[in-house]
MARPALUM-758456 format. One record per residue (C-alpha): residue in one letter; x, y, z. Coordinates in nm, 2 decimals. Layout:
% MARPALUM-758456
+------+--------+--------+--------+
! rest !     px !     py !     pz !
+------+--------+--------+--------+
!    A !      X !      Y !      Z !
...
+------+--------+--------+--------+
***
This chain:
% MARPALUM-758456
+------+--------+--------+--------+
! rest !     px !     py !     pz !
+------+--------+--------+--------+
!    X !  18.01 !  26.68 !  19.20 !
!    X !  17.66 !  26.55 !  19.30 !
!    X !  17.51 !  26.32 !  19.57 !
!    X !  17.63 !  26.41 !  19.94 !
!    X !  17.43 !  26.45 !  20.23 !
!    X !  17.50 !  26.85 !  20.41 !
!    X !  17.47 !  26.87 !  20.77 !
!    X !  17.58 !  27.19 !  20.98 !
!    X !  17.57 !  27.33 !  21.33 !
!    X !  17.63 !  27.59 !  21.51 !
!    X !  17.99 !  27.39 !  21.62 !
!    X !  18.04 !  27.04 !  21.68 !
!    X !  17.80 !  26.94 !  21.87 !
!    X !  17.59 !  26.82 !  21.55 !
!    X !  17.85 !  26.54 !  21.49 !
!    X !  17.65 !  26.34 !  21.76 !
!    X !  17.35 !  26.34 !  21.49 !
!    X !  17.65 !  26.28 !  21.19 !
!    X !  17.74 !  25.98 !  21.37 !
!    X !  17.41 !  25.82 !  21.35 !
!    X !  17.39 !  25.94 !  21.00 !
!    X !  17.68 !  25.77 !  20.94 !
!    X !  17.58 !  25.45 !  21.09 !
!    X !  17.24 !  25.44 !  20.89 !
!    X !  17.37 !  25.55 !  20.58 !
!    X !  17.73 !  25.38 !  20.59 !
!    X !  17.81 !  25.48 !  20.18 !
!    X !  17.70 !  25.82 !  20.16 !
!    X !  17.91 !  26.10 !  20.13 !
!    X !  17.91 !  26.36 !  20.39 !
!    X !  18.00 !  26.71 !  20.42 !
!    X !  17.98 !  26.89 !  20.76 !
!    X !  18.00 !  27.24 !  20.87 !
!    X !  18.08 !  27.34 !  21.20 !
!    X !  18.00 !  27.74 !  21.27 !
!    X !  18.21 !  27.72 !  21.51 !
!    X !  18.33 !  28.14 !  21.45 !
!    X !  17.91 !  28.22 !  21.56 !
!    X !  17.88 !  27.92 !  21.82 !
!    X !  17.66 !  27.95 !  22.03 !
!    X !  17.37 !  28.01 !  21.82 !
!    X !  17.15 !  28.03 !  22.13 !
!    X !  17.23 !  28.37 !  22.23 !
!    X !  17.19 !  28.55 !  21.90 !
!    X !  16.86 !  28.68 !  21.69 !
!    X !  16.65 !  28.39 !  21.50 !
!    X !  16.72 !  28.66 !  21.21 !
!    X !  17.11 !  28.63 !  21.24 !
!    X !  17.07 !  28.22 !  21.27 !
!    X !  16.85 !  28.20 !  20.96 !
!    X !  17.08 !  28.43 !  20.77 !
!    X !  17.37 !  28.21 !  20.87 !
!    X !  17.20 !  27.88 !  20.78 !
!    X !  17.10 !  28.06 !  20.44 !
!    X !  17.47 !  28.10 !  20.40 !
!    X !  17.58 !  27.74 !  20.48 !
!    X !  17.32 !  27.57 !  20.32 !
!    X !  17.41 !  27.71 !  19.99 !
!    X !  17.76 !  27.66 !  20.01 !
!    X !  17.64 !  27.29 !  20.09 !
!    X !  17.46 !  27.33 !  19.80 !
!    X !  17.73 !  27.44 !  19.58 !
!    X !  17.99 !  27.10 !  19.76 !
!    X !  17.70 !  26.87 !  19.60 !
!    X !  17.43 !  26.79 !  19.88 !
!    X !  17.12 !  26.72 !  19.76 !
!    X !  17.01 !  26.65 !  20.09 !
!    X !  17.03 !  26.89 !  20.38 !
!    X !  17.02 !  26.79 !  20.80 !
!    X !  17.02 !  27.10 !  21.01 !
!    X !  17.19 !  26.94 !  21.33 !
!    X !  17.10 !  27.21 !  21.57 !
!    X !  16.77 !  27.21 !  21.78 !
!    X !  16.82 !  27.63 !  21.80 !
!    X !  16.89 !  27.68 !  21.39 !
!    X !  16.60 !  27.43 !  21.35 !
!    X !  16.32 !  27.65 !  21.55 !
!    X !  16.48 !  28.00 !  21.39 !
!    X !  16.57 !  27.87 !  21.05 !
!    X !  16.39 !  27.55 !  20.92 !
!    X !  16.08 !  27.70 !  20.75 !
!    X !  16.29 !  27.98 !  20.56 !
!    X !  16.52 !  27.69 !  20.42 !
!    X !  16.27 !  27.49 !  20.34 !
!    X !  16.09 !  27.77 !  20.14 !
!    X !  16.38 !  27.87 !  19.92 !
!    X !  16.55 !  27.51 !  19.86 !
!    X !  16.35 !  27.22 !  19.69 !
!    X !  16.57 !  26.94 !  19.82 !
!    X !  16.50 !  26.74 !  20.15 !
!    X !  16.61 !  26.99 !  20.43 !
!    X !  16.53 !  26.79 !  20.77 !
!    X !  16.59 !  26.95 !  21.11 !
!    X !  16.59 !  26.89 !  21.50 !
!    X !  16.37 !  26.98 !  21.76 !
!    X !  16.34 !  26.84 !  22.13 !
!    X !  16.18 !  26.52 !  22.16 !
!    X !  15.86 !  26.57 !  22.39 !
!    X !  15.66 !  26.30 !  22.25 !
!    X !  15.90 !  26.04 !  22.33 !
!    X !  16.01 !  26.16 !  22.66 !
!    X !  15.61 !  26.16 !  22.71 !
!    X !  15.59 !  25.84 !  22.63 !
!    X !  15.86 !  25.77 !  22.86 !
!    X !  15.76 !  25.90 !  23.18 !
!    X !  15.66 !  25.68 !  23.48 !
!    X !  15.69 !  26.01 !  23.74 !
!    X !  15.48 !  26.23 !  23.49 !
!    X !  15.74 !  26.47 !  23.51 !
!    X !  15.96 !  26.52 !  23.17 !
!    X !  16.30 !  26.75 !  23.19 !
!    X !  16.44 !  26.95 !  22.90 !
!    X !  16.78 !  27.04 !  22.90 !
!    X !  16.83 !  27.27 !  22.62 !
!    X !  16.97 !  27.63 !  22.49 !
!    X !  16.78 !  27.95 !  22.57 !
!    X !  16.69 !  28.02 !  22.18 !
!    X !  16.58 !  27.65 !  22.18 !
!    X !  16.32 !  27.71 !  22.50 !
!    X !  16.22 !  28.06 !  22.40 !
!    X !  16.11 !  27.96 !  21.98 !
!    X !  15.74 !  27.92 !  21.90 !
!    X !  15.86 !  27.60 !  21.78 !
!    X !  15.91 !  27.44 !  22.15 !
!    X !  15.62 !  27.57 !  22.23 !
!    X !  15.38 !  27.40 !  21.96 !
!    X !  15.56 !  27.04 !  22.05 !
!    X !  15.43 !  27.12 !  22.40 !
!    X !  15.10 !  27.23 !  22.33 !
!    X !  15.04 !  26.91 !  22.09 !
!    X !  15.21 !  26.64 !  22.30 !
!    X !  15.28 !  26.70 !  22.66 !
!    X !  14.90 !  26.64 !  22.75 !
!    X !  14.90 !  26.57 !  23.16 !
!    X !  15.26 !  26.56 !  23.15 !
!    X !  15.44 !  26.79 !  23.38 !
!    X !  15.72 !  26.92 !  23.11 !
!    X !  16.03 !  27.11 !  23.33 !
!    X !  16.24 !  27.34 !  23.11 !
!    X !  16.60 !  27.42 !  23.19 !
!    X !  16.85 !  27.67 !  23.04 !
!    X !  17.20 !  27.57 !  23.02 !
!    X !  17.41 !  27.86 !  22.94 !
!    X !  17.79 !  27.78 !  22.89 !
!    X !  17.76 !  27.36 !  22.83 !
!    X !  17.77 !  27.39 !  22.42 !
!    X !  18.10 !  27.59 !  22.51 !
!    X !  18.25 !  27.29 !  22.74 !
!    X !  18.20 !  27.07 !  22.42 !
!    X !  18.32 !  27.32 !  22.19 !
!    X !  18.61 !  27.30 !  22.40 !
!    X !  18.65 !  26.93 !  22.42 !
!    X !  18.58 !  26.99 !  22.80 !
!    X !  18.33 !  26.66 !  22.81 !
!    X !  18.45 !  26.59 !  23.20 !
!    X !  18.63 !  26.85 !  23.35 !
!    X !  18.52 !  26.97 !  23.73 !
!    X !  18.37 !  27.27 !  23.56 !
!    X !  18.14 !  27.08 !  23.30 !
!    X !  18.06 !  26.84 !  23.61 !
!    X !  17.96 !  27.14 !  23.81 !
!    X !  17.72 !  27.30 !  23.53 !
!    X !  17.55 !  26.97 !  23.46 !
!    X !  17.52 !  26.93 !  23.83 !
!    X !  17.36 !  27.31 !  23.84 !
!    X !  17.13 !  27.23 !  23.60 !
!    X !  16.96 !  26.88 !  23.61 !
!    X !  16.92 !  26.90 !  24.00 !
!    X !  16.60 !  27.16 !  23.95 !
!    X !  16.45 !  26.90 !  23.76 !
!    X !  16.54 !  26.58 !  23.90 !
!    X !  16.40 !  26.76 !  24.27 !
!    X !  16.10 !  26.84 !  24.08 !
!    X !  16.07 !  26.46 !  24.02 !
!    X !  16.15 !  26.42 !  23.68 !
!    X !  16.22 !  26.06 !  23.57 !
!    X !  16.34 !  26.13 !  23.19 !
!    X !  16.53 !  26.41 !  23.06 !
!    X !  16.54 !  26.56 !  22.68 !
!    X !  16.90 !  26.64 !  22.53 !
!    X !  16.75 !  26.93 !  22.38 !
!    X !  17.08 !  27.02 !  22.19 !
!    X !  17.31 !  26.82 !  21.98 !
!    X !  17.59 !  26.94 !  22.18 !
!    X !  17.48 !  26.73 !  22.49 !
!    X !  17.48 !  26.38 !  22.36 !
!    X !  17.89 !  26.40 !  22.41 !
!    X !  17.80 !  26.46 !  22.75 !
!    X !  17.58 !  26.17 !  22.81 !
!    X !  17.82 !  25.98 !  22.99 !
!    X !  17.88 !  26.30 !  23.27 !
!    X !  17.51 !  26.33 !  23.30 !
!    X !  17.40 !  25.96 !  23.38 !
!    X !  17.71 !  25.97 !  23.64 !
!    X !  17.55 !  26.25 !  23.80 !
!    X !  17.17 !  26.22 !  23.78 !
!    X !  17.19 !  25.78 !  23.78 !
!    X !  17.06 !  25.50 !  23.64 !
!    X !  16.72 !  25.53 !  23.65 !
!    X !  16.70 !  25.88 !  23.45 !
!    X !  16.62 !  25.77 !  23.10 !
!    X !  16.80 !  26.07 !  22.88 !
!    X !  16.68 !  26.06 !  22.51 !
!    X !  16.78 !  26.25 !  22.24 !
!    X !  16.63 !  26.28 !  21.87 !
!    X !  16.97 !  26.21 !  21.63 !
!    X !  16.91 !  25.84 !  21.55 !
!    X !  16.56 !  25.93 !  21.46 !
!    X !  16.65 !  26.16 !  21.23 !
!    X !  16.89 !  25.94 !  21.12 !
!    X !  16.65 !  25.68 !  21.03 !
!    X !  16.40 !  25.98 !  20.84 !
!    X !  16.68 !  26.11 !  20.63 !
!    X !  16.73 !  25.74 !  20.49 !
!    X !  16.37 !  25.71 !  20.43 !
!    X !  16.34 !  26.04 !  20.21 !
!    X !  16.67 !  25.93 !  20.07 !
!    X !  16.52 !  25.63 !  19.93 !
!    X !  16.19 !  25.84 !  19.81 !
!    X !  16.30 !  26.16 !  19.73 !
!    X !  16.69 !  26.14 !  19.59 !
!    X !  16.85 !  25.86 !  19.55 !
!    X !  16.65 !  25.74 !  19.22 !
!    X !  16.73 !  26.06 !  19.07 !
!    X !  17.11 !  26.00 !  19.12 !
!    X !  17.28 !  25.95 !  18.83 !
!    X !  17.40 !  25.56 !  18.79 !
!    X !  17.24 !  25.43 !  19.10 !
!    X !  17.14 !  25.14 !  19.18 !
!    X !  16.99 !  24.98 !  19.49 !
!    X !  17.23 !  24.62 !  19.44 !
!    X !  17.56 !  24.80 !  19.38 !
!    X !  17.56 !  25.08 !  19.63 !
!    X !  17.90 !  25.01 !  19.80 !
!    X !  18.06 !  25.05 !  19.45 !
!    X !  17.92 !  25.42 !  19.35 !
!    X !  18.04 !  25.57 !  19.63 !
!    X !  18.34 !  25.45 !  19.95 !
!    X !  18.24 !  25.39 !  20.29 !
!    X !  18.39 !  25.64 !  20.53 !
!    X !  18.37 !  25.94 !  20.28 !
!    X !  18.36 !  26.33 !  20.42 !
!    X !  18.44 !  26.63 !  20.42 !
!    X !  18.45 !  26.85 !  20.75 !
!    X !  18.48 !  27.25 !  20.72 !
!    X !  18.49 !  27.49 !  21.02 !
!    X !  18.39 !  27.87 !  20.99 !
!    X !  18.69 !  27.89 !  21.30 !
!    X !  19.03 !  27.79 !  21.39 !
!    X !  19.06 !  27.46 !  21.17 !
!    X !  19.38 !  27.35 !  21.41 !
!    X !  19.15 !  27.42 !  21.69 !
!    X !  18.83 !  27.23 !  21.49 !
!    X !  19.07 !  26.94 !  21.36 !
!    X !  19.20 !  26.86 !  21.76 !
!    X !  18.83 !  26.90 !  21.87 !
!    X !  18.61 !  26.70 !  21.59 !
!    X !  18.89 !  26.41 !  21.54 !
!    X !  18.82 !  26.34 !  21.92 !
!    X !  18.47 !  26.35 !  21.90 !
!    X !  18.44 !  26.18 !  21.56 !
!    X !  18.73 !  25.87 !  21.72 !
!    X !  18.91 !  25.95 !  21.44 !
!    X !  19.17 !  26.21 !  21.29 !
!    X !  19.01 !  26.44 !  21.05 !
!    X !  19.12 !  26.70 !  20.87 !
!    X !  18.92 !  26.97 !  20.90 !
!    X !  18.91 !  27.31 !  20.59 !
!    X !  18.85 !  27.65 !  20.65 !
!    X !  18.50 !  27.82 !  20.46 !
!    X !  18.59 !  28.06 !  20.22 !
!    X !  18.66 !  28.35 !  20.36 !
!    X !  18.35 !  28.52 !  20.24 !
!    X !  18.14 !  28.26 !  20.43 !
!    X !  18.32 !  28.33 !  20.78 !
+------+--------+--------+--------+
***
């Protein structure tokens, strides 16, 4: 079996960057791992993250995926170089989008919502140091949201009362536009701009990586596929097809994913080795 695109996360919070994958891509295969037995990955060691994204993205590897989106800003930052230096196939990642947000400002004053391990990497410092310029860039820590999600807690009084806790440090520091800096909070967009109004813009990075995967799809993979062709795409391979594994409870990953994914999925277990 060859020709899938792997994606993975820590839980699944990384189907917010699927979706979009989904939407650019509509006839590519799709296999997606959700961690969810080591969520969250922003309170562990970048060495235990790397060694788990080493894990998943060879069993990716092994389902078929010649093409590899690491759909969590914290794996990114601890993990993306290693993966990249060990597996010659497109491996693209995510990482909080300052340059944007920068772009965005009209208050000079960007917020970033976003794990610990996301804040703390070397990684969110060099986007920083290269494009916040003059730009007042207000970082926030938001312990226990990825868990609401993971939870399929998008509006409950409790997930209301942590996104209150933490955006009002940044919107009374006058921040105008505020980073998503995990793929967890995208299902949460709707609780945020309820709180924080309509004049926040909130951005988040998953349809731009959506639209760089296709790119080095189209220059890196697909002309090597056996059989392809660029006029008869919808035959080699039906819309809609993928495969979602969970490292956890797949009754507990099925209920979760099929309501963030609109749609009931049946989600495997890893092998048992891989949990």
């Amino acid at each position: 079996m060859s020709g899938a695109i792997g994606v993975f996360d820590s839980g699944v919070g990384g189907l917010s960057v699927l979706h979009h994958i989904r939407q650019a891509l509509p006839n590519e295969r799709l296999i997606y791992i959700a961690d969810s037995a080591h969520v969250p990955y922003g309170d562990k060691t970048p060495e235990y993250i790397t060694q788990r994204s080493l894990t998943l993205t060879r069993f990716l590897i092994e389902q078929g995926a010649d093409a590899i989106v690491i759909a969590c800003n914290t794996a990114t930052a601890a993990a993306a170089s290693t993966l990249r230096a060990e597996f010659k196939l497109p491996i693209l990642g995510m990482e909080p989008a300052v340059k944007p947000a920068v772009s965005a400002t009209q208050s000079g004053v960007v917020g970033v919502l976003a794990t610990i391990g996301t804040l703390e990497s070397a990684r969110f410092a060099a986007l920083l140091d290269k494009y916040a310029g003059k730009v007042e860039i207000v970082t926030q820590g938001c312990p226990g949201l990825v868990e609401q999600v993971e939870q399929g807690e998008l509006n409950s009084t409790k997930t209301r009362e942590l996104v209150e806790r933490y955006t009002e440090p940044l919107l009374n520091r006058g921040a105008d536009t505020l980073i998503l800096g995990c793929t967890h909070y995208p299902f949460l967009a709707p609780v945020i701009r309820d709180i924080v109004g309509k004049k926040i813009t909130l951005i988040d990075t998953g349809e731009a990586v959506a639209r760089h995967l296709k790119q080095r799809l189209e220059t890196e993979v697909l002309s090597s596929r056996l059989g392809f062709s660029p006029t008869c795409r919808t035959e080699v391979r039906p819309t809609e097809q993928a495969e979602f594994f969970s490292s956890g409870d797949t009754a507990i990953a099925s209920r979760i994913m099929s309501l963030l994914w609109n749609k009931t999925l049946e989600v495997r277990s890893l092998p048992d080795a891989l949990t």
